[in-house]
C-alpha positions, 0 to 999 in steps of 0.5 A: 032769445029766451029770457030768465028775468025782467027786463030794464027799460032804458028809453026809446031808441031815436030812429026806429022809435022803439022801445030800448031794454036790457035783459038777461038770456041763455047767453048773457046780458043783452040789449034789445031795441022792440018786442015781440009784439011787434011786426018787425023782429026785435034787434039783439045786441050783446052786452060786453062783460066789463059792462054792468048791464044794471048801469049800462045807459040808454046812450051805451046800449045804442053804441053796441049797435054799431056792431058789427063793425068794419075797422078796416082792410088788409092786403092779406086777409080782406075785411077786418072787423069787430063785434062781440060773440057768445065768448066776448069781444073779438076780431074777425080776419078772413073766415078766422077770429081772434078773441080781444083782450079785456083793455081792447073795446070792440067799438073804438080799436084801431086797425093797427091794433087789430092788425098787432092781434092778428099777427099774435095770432097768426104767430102762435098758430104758426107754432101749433101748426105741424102740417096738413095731409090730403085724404081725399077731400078731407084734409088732415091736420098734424098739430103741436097739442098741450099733451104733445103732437096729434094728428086731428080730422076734425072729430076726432085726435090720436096722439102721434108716438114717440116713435114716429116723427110728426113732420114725417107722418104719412096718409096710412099711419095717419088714417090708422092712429085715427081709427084706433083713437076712434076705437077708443073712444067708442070702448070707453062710451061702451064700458060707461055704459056697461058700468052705469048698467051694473050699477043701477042692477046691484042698486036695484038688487041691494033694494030688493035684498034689504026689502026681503030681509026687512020683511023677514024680520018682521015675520020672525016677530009675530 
């Protein structure tokens, strides 16, 4: 982790016997139990962002180490567990995540809890969720987007016309929407380009205009 300021000591951590800090990297707070220094690489463990890491206790910093943490088991999705990510505290459910709201703590949530957030989740992806298209090995998703329903292969989205009905979509049109959208977006990186061209030639050439007329003035004085 890279650091961008000085780190707080807190205390020694009592199984390992190193030394317990907080610092502040790329990501955010964190705390650390070791150093560089040492054989074994340091253990990292992010700070929530309720949390102040200028108050956090050396008792605090240890619980999150606990993370992450098996809350318990569902028929549906195998393993339930929680732990706290780049974007904060979340629940994760099979190879799918569900973020905690800033009331739920990582290391005290129950599994009926998280259970109840799964099932939000499950429920308002049931609604984005049109319907899947196989290409091959890759398969296509039909979604229902902010901006209406779109047709994604991961990488890249193409709105879904008005004249076509999302549910009814088939392979061909699918794969035509795409690479239009895919023409698109390479047309606008192509007409960016030109324009940041164009402005740096007319810049460079109003430099040199203004050079020459300066210079012009300055022989019509002598």
């Amino acid at each position: 982790r890279e650091e961008v300021m000085q780190a707080r000591e807190l205390g020694t951590d009592p199984k390992s016997g190193k030394p317990v800090s907080v610092r502040f990297g790329r990501f955010g707070p964190f705390v650390q139990i070791g150093s560089k220094d040492d054989e074994e690489k340091p253990q990292f463990a992010s700070i929530p962002s309720d949390r102040n890491m200028d108050e956090i206790t050396l008792e605090e910093a240890l619980e999150l180490f606990k993370l992450p943490r098996v809350v318990g088991h569902s028929e549906e999705d195998g393993e339930i567990v929680t732990s706290i990510g780049r974007f904060g505290p979340y629940v994760r459910y099979g190879k799918r995540y569900v973020s905690l709201p800033k009331e739920e703590d990582p290391l005290t949530i129950t599994l009926e809890r998280a259970l109840e957030l799964i099932a939000a989740k499950k429920e308002a992806d049931s609604q984005k969720y049109i319907k899947e298209i196989k290409h091959g090995d890759e398969i296509l998703q039909v979604l229902n987007g902010r901006f209406g329903p779109y047709v994604s292969n991961g990488s890249i989205n193409a709105s879904i016309p008005k004249t076509i009905e999302p549910a009814s979509l088939e392979l061909e049109a699918a794969l035509e929407l795409l690479e239009k959208a895919k023409e698109r977006k390479a047309k606008r990186g192509t007409t960016g380009k030109s324009t940041t061209k164009t402005a740096k030639k007319a810049s460079t050439a109003t430099g040199k205009t203004s050079r020459s007329k300066a210079t012009k003035t300055k022989e019509s004085k002598k």
